[in-house]
mmCIF file as Biopython writes it, N, C-alpha, C and O atoms, coordinates in Angstrom:
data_model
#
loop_
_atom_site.group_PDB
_atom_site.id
_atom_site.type_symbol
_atom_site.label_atom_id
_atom_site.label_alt_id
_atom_site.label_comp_id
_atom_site.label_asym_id
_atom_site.label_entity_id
_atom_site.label_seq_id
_atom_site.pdbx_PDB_ins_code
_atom_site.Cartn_x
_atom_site.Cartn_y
_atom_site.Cartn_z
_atom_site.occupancy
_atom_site.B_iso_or_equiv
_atom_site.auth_seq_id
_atom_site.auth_asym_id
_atom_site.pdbx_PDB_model_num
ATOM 1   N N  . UNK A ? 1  ? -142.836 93.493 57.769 1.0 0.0 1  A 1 
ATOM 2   C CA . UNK A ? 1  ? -143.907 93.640 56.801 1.0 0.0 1  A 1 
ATOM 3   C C  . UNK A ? 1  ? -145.048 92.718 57.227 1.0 0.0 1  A 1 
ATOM 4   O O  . UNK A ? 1  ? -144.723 91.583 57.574 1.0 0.0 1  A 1 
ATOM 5   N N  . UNK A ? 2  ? -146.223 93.020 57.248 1.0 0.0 2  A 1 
ATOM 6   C CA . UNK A ? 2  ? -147.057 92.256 57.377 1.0 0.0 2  A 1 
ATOM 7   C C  . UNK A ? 2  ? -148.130 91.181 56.608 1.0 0.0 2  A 1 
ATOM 8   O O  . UNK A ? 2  ? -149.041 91.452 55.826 1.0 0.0 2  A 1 
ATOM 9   N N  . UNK A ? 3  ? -147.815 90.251 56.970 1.0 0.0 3  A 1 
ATOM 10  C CA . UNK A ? 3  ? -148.098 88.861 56.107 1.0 0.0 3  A 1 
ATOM 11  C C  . UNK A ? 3  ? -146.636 87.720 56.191 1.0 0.0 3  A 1 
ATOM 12  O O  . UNK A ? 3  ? -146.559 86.491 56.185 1.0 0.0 3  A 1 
ATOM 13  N N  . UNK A ? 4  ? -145.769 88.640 56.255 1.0 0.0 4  A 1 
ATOM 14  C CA . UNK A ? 4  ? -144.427 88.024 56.363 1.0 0.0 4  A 1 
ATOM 15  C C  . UNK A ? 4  ? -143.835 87.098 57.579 1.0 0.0 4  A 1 
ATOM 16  O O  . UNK A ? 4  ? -143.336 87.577 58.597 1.0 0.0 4  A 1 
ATOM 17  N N  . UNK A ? 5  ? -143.982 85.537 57.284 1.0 0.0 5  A 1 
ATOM 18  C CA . UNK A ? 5  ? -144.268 84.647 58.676 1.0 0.0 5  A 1 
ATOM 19  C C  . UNK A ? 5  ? -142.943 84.195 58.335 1.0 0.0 5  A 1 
ATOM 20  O O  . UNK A ? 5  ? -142.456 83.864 59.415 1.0 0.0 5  A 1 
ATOM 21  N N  . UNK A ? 6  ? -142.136 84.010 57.476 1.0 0.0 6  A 1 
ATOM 22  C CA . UNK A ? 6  ? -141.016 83.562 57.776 1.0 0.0 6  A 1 
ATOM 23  C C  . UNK A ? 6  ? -140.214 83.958 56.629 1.0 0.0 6  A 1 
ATOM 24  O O  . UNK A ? 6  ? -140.601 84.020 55.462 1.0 0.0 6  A 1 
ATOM 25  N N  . UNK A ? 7  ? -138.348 84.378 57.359 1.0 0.0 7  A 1 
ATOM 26  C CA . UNK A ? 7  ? -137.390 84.748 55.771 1.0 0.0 7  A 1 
ATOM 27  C C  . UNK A ? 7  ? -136.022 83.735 55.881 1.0 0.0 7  A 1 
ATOM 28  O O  . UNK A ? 7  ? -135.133 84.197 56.596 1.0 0.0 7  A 1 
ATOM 29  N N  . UNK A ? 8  ? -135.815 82.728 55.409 1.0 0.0 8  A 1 
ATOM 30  C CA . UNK A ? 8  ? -134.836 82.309 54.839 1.0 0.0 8  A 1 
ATOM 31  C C  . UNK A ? 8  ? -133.573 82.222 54.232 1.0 0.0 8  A 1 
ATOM 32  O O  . UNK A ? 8  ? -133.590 81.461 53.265 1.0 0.0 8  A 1 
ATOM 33  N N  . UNK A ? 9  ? -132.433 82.760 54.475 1.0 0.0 9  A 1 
ATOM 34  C CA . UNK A ? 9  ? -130.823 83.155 53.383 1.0 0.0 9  A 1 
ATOM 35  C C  . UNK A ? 9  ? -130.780 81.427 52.916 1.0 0.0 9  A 1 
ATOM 36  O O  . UNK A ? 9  ? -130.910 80.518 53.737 1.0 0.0 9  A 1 
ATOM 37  N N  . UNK A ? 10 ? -130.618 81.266 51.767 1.0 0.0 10 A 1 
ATOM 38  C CA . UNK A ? 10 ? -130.501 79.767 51.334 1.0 0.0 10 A 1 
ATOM 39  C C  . UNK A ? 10 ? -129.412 79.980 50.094 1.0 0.0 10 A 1 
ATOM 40  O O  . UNK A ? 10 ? -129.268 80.981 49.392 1.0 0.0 10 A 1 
ATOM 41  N N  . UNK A ? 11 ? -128.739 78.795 50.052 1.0 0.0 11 A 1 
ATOM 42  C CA . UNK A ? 11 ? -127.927 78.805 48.499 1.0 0.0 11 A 1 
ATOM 43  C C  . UNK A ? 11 ? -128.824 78.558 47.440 1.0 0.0 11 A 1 
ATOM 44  O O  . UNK A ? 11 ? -129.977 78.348 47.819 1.0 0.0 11 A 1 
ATOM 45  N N  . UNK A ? 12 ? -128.620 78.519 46.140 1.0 0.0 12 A 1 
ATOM 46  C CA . UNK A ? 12 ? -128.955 78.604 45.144 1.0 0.0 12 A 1 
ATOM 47  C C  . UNK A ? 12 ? -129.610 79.559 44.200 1.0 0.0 12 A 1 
ATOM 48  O O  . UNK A ? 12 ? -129.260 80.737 44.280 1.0 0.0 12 A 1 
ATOM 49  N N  . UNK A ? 13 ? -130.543 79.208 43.285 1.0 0.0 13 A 1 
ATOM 50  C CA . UNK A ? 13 ? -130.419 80.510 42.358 1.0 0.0 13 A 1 
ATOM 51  C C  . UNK A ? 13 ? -131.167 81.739 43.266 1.0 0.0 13 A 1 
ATOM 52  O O  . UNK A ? 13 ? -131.010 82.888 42.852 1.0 0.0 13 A 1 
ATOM 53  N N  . UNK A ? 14 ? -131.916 81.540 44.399 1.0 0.0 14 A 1 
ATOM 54  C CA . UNK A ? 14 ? -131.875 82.914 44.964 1.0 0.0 14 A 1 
ATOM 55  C C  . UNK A ? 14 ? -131.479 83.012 46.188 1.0 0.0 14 A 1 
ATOM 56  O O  . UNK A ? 14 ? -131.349 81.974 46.837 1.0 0.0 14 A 1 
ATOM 57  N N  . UNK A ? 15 ? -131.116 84.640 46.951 1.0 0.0 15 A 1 
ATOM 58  C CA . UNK A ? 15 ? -130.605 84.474 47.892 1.0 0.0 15 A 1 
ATOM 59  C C  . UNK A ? 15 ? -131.494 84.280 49.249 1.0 0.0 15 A 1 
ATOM 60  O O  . UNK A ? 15 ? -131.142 83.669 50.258 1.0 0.0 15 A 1 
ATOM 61  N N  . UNK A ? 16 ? -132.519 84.838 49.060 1.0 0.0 16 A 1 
ATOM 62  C CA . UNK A ? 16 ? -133.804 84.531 50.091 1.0 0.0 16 A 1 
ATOM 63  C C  . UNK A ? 16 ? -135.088 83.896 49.377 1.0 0.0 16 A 1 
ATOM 64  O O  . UNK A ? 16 ? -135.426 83.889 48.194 1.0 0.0 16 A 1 
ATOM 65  N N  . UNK A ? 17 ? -135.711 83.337 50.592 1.0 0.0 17 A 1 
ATOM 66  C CA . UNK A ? 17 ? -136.889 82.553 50.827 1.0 0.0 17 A 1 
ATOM 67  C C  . UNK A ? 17 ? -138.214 83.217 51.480 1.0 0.0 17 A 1 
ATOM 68  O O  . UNK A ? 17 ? -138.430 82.834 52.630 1.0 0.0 17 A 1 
ATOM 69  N N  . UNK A ? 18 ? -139.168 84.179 50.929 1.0 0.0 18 A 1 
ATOM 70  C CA . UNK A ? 18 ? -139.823 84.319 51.963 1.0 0.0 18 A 1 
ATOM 71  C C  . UNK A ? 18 ? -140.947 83.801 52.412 1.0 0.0 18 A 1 
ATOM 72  O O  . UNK A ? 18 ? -141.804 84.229 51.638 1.0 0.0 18 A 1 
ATOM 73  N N  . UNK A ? 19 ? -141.383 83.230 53.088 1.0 0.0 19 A 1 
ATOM 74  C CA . UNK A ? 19 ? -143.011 83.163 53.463 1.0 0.0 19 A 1 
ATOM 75  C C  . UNK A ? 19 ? -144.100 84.107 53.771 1.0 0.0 19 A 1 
ATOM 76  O O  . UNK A ? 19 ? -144.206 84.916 54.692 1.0 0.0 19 A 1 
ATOM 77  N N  . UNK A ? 20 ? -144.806 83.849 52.892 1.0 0.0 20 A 1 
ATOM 78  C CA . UNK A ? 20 ? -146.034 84.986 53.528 1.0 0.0 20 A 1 
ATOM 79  C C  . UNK A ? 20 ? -147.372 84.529 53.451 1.0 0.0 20 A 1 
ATOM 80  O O  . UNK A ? 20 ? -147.917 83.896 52.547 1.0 0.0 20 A 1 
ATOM 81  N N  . UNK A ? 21 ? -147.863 84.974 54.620 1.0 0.0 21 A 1 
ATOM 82  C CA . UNK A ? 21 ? -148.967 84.500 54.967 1.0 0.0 21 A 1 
ATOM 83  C C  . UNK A ? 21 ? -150.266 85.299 54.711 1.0 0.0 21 A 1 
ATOM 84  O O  . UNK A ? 21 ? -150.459 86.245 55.473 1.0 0.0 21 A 1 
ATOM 85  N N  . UNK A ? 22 ? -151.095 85.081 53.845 1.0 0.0 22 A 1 
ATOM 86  C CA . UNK A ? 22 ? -152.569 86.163 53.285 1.0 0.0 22 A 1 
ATOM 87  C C  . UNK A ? 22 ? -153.586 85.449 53.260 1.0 0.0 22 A 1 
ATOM 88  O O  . UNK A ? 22 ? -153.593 84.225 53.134 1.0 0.0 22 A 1 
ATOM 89  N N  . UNK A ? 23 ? -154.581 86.210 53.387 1.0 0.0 23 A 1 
ATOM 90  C CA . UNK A ? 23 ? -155.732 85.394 53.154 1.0 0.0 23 A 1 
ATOM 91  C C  . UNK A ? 23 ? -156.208 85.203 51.829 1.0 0.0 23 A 1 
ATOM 92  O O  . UNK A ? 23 ? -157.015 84.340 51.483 1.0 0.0 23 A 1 
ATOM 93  N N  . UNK A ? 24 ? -155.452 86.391 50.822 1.0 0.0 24 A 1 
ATOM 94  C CA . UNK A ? 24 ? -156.292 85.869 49.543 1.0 0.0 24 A 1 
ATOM 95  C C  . UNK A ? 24 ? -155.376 86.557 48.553 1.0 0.0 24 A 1 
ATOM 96  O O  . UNK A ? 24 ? -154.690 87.504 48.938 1.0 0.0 24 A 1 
ATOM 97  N N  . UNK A ? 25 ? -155.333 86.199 47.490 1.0 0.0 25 A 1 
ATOM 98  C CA . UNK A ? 25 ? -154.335 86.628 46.286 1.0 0.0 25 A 1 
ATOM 99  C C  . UNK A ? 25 ? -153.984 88.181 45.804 1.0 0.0 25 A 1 
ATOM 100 O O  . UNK A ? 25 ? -153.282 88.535 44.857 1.0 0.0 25 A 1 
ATOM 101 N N  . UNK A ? 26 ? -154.780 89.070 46.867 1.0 0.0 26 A 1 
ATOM 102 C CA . UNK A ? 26 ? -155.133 90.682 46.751 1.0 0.0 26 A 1 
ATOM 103 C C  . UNK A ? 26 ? -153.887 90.431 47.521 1.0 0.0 26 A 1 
ATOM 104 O O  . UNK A ? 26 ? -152.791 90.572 46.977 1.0 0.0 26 A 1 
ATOM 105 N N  . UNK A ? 27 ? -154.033 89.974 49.070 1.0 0.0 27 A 1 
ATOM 106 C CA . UNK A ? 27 ? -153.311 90.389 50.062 1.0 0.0 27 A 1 
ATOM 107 C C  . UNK A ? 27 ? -151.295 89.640 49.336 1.0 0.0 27 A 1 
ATOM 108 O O  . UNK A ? 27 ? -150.181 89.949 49.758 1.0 0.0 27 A 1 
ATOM 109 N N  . UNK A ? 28 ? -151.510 89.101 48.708 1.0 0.0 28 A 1 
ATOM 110 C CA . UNK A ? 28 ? -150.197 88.431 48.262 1.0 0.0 28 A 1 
ATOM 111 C C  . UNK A ? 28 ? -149.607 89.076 47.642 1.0 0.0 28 A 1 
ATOM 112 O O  . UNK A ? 28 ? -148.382 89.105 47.762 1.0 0.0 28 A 1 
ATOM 113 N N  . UNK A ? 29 ? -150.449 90.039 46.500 1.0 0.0 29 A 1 
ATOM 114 C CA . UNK A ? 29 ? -149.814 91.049 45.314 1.0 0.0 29 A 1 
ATOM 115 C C  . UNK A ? 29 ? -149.625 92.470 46.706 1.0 0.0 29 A 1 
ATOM 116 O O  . UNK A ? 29 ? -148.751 93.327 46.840 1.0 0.0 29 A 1 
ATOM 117 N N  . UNK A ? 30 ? -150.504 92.256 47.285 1.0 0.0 30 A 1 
ATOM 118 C CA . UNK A ? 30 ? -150.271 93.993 47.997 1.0 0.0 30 A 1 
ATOM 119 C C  . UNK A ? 30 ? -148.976 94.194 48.726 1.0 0.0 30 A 1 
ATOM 120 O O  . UNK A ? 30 ? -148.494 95.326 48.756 1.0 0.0 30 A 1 
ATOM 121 N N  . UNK A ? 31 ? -148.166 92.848 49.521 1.0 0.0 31 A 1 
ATOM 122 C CA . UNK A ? 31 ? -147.363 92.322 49.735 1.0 0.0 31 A 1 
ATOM 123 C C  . UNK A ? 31 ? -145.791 92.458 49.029 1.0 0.0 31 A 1 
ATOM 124 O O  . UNK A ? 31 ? -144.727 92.989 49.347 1.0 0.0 31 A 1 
ATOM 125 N N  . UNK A ? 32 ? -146.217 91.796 48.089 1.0 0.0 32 A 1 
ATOM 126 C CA . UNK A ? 32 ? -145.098 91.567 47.197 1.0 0.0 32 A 1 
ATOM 127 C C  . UNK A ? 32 ? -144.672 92.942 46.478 1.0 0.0 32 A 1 
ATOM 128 O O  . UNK A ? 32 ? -143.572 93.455 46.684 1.0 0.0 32 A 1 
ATOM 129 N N  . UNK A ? 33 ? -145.723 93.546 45.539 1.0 0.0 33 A 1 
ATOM 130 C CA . UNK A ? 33 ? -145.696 94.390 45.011 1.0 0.0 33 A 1 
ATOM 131 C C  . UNK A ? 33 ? -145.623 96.090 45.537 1.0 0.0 33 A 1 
ATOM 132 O O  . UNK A ? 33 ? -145.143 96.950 44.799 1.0 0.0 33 A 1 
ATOM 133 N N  . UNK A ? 34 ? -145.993 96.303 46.463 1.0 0.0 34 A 1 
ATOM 134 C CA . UNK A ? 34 ? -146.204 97.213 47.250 1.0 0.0 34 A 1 
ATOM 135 C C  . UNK A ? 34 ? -145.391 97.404 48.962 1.0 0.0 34 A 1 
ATOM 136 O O  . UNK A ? 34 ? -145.454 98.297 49.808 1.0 0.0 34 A 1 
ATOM 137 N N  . UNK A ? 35 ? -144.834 96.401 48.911 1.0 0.0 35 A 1 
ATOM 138 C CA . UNK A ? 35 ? -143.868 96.655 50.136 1.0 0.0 35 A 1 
ATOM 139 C C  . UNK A ? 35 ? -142.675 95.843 50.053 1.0 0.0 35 A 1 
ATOM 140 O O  . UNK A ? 35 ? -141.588 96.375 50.279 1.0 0.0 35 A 1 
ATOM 141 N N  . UNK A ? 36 ? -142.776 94.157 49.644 1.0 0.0 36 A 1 
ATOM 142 C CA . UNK A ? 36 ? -141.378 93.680 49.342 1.0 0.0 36 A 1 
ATOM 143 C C  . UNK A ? 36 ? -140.414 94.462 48.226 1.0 0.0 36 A 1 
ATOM 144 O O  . UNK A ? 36 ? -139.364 95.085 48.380 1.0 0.0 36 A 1 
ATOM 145 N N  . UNK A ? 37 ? -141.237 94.158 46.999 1.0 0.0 37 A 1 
ATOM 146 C CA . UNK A ? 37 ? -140.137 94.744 46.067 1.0 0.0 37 A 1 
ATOM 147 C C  . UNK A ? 37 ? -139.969 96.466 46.421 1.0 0.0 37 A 1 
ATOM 148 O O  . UNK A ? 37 ? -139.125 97.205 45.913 1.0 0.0 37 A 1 
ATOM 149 N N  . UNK A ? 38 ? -140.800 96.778 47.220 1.0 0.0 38 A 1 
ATOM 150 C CA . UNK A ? 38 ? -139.406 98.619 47.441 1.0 0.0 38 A 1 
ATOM 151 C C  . UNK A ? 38 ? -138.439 98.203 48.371 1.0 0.0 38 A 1 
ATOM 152 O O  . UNK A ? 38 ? -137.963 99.242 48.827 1.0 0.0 38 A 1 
ATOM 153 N N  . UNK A ? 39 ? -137.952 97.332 48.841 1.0 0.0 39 A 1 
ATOM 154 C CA . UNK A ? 39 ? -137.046 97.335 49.627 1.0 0.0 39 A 1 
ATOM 155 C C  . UNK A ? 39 ? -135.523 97.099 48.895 1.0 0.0 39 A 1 
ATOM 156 O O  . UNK A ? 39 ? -135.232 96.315 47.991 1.0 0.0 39 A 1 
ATOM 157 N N  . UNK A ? 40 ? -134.635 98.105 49.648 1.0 0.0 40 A 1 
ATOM 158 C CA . UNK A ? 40 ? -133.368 98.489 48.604 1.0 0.0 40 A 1 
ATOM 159 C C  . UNK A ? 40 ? -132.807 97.292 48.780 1.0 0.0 40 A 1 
ATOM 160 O O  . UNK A ? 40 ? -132.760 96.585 49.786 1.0 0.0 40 A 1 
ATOM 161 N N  . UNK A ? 41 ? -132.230 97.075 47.311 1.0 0.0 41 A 1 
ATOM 162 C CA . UNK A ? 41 ? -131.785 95.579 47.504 1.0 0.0 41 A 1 
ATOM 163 C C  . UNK A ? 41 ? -132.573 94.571 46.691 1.0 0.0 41 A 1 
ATOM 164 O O  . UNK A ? 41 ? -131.887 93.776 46.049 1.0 0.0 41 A 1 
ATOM 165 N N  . UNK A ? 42 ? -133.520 94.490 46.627 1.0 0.0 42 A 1 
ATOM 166 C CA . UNK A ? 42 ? -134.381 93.491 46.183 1.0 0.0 42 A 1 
ATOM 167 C C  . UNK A ? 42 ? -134.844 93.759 44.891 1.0 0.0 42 A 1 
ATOM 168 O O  . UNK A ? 42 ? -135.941 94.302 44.758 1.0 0.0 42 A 1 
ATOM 169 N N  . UNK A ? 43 ? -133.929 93.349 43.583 1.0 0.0 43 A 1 
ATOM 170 C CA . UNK A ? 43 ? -133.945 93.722 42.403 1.0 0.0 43 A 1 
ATOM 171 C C  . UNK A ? 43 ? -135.208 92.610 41.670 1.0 0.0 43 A 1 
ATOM 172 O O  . UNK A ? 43 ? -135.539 92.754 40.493 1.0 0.0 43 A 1 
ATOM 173 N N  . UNK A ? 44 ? -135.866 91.435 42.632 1.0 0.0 44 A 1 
ATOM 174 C CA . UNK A ? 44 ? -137.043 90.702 41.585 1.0 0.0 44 A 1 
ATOM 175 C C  . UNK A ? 44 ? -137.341 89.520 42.480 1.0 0.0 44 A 1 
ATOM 176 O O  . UNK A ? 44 ? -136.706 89.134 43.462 1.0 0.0 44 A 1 
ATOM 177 N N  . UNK A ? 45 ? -138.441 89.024 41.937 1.0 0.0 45 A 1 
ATOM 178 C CA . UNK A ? 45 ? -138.760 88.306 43.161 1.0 0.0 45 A 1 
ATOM 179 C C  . UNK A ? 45 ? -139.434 87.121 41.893 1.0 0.0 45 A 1 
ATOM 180 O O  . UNK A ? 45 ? -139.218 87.178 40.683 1.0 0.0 45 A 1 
ATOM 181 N N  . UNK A ? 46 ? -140.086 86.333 42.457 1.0 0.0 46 A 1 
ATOM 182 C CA . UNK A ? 46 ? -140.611 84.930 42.049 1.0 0.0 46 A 1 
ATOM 183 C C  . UNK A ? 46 ? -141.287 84.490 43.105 1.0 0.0 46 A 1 
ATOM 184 O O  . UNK A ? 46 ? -140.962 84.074 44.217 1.0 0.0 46 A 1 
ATOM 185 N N  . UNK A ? 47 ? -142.605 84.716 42.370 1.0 0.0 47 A 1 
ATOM 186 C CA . UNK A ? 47 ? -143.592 83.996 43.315 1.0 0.0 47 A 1 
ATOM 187 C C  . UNK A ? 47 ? -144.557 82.529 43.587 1.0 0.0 47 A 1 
ATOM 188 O O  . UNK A ? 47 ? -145.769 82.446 43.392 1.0 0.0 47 A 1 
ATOM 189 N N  . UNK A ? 48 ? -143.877 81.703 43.963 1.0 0.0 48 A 1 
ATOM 190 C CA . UNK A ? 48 ? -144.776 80.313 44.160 1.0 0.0 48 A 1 
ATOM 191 C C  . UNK A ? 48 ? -146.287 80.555 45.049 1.0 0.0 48 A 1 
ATOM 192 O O  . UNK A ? 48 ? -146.544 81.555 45.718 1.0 0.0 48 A 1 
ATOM 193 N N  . UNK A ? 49 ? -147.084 79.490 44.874 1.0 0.0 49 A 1 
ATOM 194 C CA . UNK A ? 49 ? -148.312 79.419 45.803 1.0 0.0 49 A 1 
ATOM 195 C C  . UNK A ? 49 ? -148.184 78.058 46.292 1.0 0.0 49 A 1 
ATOM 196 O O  . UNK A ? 49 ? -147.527 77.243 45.644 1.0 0.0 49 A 1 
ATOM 197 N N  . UNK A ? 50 ? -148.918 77.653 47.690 1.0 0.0 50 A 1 
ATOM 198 C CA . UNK A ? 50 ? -148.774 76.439 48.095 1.0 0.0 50 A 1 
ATOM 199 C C  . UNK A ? 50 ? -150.157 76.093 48.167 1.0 0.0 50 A 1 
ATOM 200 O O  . UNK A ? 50 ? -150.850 76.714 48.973 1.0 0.0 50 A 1 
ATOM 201 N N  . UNK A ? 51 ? -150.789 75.008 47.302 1.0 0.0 51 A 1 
ATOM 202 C CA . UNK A ? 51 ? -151.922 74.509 47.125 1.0 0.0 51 A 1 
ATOM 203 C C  . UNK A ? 51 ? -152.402 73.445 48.502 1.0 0.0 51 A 1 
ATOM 204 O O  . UNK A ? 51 ? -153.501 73.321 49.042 1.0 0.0 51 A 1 
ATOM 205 N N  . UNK A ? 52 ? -151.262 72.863 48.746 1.0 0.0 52 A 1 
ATOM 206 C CA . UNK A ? 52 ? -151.787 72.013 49.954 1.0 0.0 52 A 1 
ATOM 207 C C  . UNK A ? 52 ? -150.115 72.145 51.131 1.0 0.0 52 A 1 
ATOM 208 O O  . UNK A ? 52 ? -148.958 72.515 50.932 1.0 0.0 52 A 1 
ATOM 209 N N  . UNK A ? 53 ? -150.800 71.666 52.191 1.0 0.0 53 A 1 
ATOM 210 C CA . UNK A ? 53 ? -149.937 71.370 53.203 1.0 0.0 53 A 1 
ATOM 211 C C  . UNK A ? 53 ? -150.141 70.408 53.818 1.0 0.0 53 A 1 
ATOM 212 O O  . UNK A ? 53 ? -151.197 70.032 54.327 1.0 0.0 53 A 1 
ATOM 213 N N  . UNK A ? 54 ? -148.678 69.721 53.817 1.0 0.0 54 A 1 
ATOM 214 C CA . UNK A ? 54 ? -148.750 68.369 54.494 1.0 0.0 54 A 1 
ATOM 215 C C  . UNK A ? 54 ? -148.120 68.704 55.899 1.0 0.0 54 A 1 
ATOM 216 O O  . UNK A ? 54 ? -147.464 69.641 56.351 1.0 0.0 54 A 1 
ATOM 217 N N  . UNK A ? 55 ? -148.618 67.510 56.387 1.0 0.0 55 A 1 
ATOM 218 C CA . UNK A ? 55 ? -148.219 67.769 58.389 1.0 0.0 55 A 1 
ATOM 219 C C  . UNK A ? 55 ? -146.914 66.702 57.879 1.0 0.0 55 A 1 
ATOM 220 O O  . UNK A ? 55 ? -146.493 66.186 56.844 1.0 0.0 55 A 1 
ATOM 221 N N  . UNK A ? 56 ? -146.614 66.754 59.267 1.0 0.0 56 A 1 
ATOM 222 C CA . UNK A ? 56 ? -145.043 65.662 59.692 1.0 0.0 56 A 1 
ATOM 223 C C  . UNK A ? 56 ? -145.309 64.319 59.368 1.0 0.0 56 A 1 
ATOM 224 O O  . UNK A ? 56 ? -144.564 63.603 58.699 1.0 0.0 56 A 1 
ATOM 225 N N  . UNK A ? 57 ? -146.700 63.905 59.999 1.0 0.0 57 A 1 
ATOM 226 C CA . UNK A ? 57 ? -147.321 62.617 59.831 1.0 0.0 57 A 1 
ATOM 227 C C  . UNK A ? 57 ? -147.016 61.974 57.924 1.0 0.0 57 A 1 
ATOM 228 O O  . UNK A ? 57 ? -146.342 61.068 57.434 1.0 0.0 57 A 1 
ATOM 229 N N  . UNK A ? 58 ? -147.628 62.684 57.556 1.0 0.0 58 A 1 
ATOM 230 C CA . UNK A ? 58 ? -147.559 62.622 55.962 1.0 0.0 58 A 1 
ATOM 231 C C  . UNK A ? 58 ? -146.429 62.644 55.604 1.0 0.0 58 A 1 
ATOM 232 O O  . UNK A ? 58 ? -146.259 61.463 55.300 1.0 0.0 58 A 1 
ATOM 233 N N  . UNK A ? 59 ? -145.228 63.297 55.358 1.0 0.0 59 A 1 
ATOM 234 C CA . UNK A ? 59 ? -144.385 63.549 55.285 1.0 0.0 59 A 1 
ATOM 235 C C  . UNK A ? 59 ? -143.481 62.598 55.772 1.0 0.0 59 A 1 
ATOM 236 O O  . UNK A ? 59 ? -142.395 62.639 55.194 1.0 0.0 59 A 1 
ATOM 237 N N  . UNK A ? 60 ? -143.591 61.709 56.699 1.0 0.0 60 A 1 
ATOM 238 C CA . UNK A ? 60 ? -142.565 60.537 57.734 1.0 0.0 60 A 1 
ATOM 239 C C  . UNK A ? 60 ? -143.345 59.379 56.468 1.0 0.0 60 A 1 
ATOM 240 O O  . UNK A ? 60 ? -142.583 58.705 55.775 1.0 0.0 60 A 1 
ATOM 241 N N  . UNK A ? 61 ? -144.808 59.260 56.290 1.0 0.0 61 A 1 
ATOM 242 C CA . UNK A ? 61 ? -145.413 58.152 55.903 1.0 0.0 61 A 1 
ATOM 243 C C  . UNK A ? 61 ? -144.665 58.028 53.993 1.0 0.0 61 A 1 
ATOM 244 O O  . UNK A ? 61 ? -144.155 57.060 53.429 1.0 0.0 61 A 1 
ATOM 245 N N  . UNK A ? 62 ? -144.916 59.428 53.494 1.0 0.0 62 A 1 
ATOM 246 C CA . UNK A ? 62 ? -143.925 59.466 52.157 1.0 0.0 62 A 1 
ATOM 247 C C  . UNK A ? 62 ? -142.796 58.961 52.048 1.0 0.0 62 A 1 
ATOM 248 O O  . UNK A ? 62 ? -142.522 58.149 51.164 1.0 0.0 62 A 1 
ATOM 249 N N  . UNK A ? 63 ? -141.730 59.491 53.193 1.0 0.0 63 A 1 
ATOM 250 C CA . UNK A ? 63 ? -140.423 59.081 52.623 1.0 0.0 63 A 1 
ATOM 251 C C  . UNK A ? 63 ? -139.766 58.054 53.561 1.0 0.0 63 A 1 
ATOM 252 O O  . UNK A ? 63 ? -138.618 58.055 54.005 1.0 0.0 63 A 1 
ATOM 253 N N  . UNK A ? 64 ? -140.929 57.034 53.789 1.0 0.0 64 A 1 
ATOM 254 C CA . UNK A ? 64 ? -140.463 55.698 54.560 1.0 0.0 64 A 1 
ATOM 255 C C  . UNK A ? 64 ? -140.869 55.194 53.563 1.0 0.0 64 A 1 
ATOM 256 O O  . UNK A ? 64 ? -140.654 54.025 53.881 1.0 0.0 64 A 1 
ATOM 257 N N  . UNK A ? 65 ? -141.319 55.132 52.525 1.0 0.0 65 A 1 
ATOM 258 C CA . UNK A ? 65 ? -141.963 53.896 51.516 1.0 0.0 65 A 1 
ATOM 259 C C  . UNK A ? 65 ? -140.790 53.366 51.195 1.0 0.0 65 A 1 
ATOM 260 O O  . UNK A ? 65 ? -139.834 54.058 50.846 1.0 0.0 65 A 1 
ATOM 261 N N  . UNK A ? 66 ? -140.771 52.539 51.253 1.0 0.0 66 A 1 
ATOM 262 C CA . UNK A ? 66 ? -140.024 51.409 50.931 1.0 0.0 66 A 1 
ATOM 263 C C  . UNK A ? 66 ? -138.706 51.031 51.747 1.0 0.0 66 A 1 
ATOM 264 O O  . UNK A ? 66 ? -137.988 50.115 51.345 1.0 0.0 66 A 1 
ATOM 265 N N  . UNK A ? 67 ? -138.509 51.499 52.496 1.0 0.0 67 A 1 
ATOM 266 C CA . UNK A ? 67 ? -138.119 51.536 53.974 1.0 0.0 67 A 1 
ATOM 267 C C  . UNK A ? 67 ? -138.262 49.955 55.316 1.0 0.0 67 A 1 
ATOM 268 O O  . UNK A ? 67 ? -137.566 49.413 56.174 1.0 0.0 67 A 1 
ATOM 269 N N  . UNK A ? 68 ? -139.302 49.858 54.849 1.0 0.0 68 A 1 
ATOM 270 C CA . UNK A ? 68 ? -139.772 48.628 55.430 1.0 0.0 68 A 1 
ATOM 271 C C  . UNK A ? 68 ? -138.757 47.618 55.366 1.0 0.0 68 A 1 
ATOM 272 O O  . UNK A ? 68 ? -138.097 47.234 54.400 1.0 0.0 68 A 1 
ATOM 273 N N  . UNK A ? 69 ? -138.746 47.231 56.647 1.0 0.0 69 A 1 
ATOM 274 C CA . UNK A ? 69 ? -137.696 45.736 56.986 1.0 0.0 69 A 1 
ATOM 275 C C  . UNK A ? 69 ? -138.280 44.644 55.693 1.0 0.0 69 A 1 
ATOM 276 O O  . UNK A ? 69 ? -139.342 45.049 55.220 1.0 0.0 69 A 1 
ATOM 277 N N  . UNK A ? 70 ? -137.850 43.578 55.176 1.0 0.0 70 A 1 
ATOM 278 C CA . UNK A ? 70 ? -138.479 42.497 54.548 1.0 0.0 70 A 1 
ATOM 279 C C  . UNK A ? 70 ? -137.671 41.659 55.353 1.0 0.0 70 A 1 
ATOM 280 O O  . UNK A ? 70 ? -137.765 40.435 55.259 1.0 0.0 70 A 1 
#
């Protein structure tokens, strides 16, 4: 499907993860609505948005806080 950059099998309350990649909230519903959910199998979906993205840098600098030798 296109927009679709990455799919996931994970435990918990659902069984997949997908990523998708759009340029704008048209291309997300056209996506979801129009090609994920017909696929047999896929009785509902839940959709998050990601407002920001952090790099590795950020991410190493977060969860060292307090980490530091004294």
């Amino acid at each position: 499907i296109e927009g679709v950059s990455e799919v996931y099998s994970v435990a918990g309350r659902f069984d997949l993860v997908t990523i998708i990649r759009v340029k704008d909230n048209e291309g997300l519903a056209e996506v979801v609505t129009n090609h994920m959910l017909k696929i047999k199998g896929i009785k509902s979906s839940e959709t998050l948005i990601a407002f920001r993205v952090f790099s590795k840098y950020d991410l190493e600098r977060v969860f060292s806080i307090g980490l530091e030798e004294k």
